[in-house]
C-alpha positions in Angstrom: 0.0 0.0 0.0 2.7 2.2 0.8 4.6 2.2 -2.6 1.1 2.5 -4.0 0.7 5.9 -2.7 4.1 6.7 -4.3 3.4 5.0 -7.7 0.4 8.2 -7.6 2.8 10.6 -7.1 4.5 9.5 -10.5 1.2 8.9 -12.5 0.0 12.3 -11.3 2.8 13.6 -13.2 2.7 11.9 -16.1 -0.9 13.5 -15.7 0.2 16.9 -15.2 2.5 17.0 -18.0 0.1 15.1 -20.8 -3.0 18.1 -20.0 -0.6 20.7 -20.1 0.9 19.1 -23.3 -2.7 19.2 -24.6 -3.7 22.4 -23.9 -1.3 24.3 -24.1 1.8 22.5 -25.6 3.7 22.9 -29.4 0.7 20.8 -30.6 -2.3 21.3 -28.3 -5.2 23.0 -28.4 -4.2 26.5 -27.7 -1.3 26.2 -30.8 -4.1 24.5 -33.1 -6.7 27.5 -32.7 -3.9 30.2 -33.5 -2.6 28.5 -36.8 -6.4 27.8 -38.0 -7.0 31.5 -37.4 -3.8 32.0 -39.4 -4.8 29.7 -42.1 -8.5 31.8 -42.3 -6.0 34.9 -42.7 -4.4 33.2 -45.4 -7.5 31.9 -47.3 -8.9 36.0 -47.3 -5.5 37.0 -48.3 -5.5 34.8 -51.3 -9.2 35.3 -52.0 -8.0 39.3 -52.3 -5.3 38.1 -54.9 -7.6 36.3 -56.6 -9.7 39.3 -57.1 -6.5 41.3 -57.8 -5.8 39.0 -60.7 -9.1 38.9 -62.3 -8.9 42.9 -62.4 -5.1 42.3 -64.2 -6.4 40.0 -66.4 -9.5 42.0 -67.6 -6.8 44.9 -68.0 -4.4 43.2 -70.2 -7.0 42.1 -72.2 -8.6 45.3 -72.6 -5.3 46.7 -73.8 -4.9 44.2 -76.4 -8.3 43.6 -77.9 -9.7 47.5 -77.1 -8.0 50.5 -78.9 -10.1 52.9 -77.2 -8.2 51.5 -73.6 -4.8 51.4 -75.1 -5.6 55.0 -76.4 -6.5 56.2 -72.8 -3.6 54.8 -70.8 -1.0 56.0 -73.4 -2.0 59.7 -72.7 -2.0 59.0 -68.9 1.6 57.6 -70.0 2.2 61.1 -71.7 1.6 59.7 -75.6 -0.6 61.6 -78.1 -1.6 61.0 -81.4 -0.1 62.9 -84.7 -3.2 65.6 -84.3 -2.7 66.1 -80.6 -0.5 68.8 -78.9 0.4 68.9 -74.9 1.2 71.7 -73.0 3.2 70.4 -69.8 3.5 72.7 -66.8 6.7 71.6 -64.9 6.4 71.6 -61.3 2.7 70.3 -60.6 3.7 66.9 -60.6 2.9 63.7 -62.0 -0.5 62.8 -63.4 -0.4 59.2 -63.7 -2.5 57.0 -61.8 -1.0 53.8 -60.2 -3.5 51.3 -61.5 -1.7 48.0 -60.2 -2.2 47.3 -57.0 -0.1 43.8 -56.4 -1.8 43.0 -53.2 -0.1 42.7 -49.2 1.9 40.4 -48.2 0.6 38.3 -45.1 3.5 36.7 -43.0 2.1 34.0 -40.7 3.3 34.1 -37.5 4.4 31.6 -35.6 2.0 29.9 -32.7 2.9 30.5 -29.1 3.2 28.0 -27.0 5.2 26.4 -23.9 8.1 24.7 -24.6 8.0 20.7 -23.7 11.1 21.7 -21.0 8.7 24.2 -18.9 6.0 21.4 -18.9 8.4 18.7 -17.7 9.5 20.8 -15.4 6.2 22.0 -14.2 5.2 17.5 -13.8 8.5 16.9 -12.4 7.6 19.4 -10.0 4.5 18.4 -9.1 5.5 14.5 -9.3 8.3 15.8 -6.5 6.2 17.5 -4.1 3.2 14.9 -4.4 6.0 12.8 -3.0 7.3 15.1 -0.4 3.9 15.6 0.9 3.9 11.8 1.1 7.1 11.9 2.6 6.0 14.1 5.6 2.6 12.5 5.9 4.5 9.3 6.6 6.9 10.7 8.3 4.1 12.4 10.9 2.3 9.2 11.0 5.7 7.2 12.1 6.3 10.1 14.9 2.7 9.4 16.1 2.7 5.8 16.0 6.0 6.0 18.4 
């Protein structure tokens, strides 16, 4: 019976240290809900590309099937045709429009968890002062008994 109560003190670590493993571990719970919520930033980044291509896509081919579009964005570009004069006032700046937009970049960060050291540390501790606890209870009981 008595090396029962000490074969506890060793499960109840092995406890200690597989729920704090699950929860909040390198791969428990806490871990898994921060890289599903960077995955979900992910999937609306590339959903914004996405969108960002199609609008590049209807642009190139606008330019090369549409004469009309080609004709516009030359002049923004600072091209005229033969029968077409510009007067350019120096000092006003720039008149072109930035019509790409290439999308963000979205870095995934890394999930933040406790290192597997801290939660053996944190069982062994437990494990060791299950068993002191023991220890004195004993210990108290022997002093009694005498």
């Amino acid at each position: 019976m008595n090396v029962a109560k000490y074969l506890f003190a060793l499960w109840a670590g092995v406890l200690i240290y597989a729920l704090l493993s699950l929860i909040i571990g390198a791969k428990g719970f806490s871990a898994q809900r921060q890289l599903e919520k960077e995955q979900k930033k992910q999937e609306a980044n590339i959903e914004d590309l996405k969108i960002i291509n199609r609008e590049l896509e209807n642009t190139i081919h606008s330019l090369l099937y549409d004469e009309d579009t080609l004709a516009v964005y030359a002049r923004e570009l600072g091209y005229a045709t033969m029968n077409e004069r510009f007067v350019r006032i120096v000092g006003l700046g720039g008149n072109q429009k930035n019509r790409t937009n290439p999308g963000g970049v979205v870095v995934a960060a890394d999930p933040q968890y406790t290192p597997d050291r801290i939660l053996r540390i944190i069982a062994l501790g437990t494990g060791v002062t299950i068993i002191i606890c023991m220890a004195i209870s004993d210990f108290l009981k022997f002093l009694k008994d005498r």
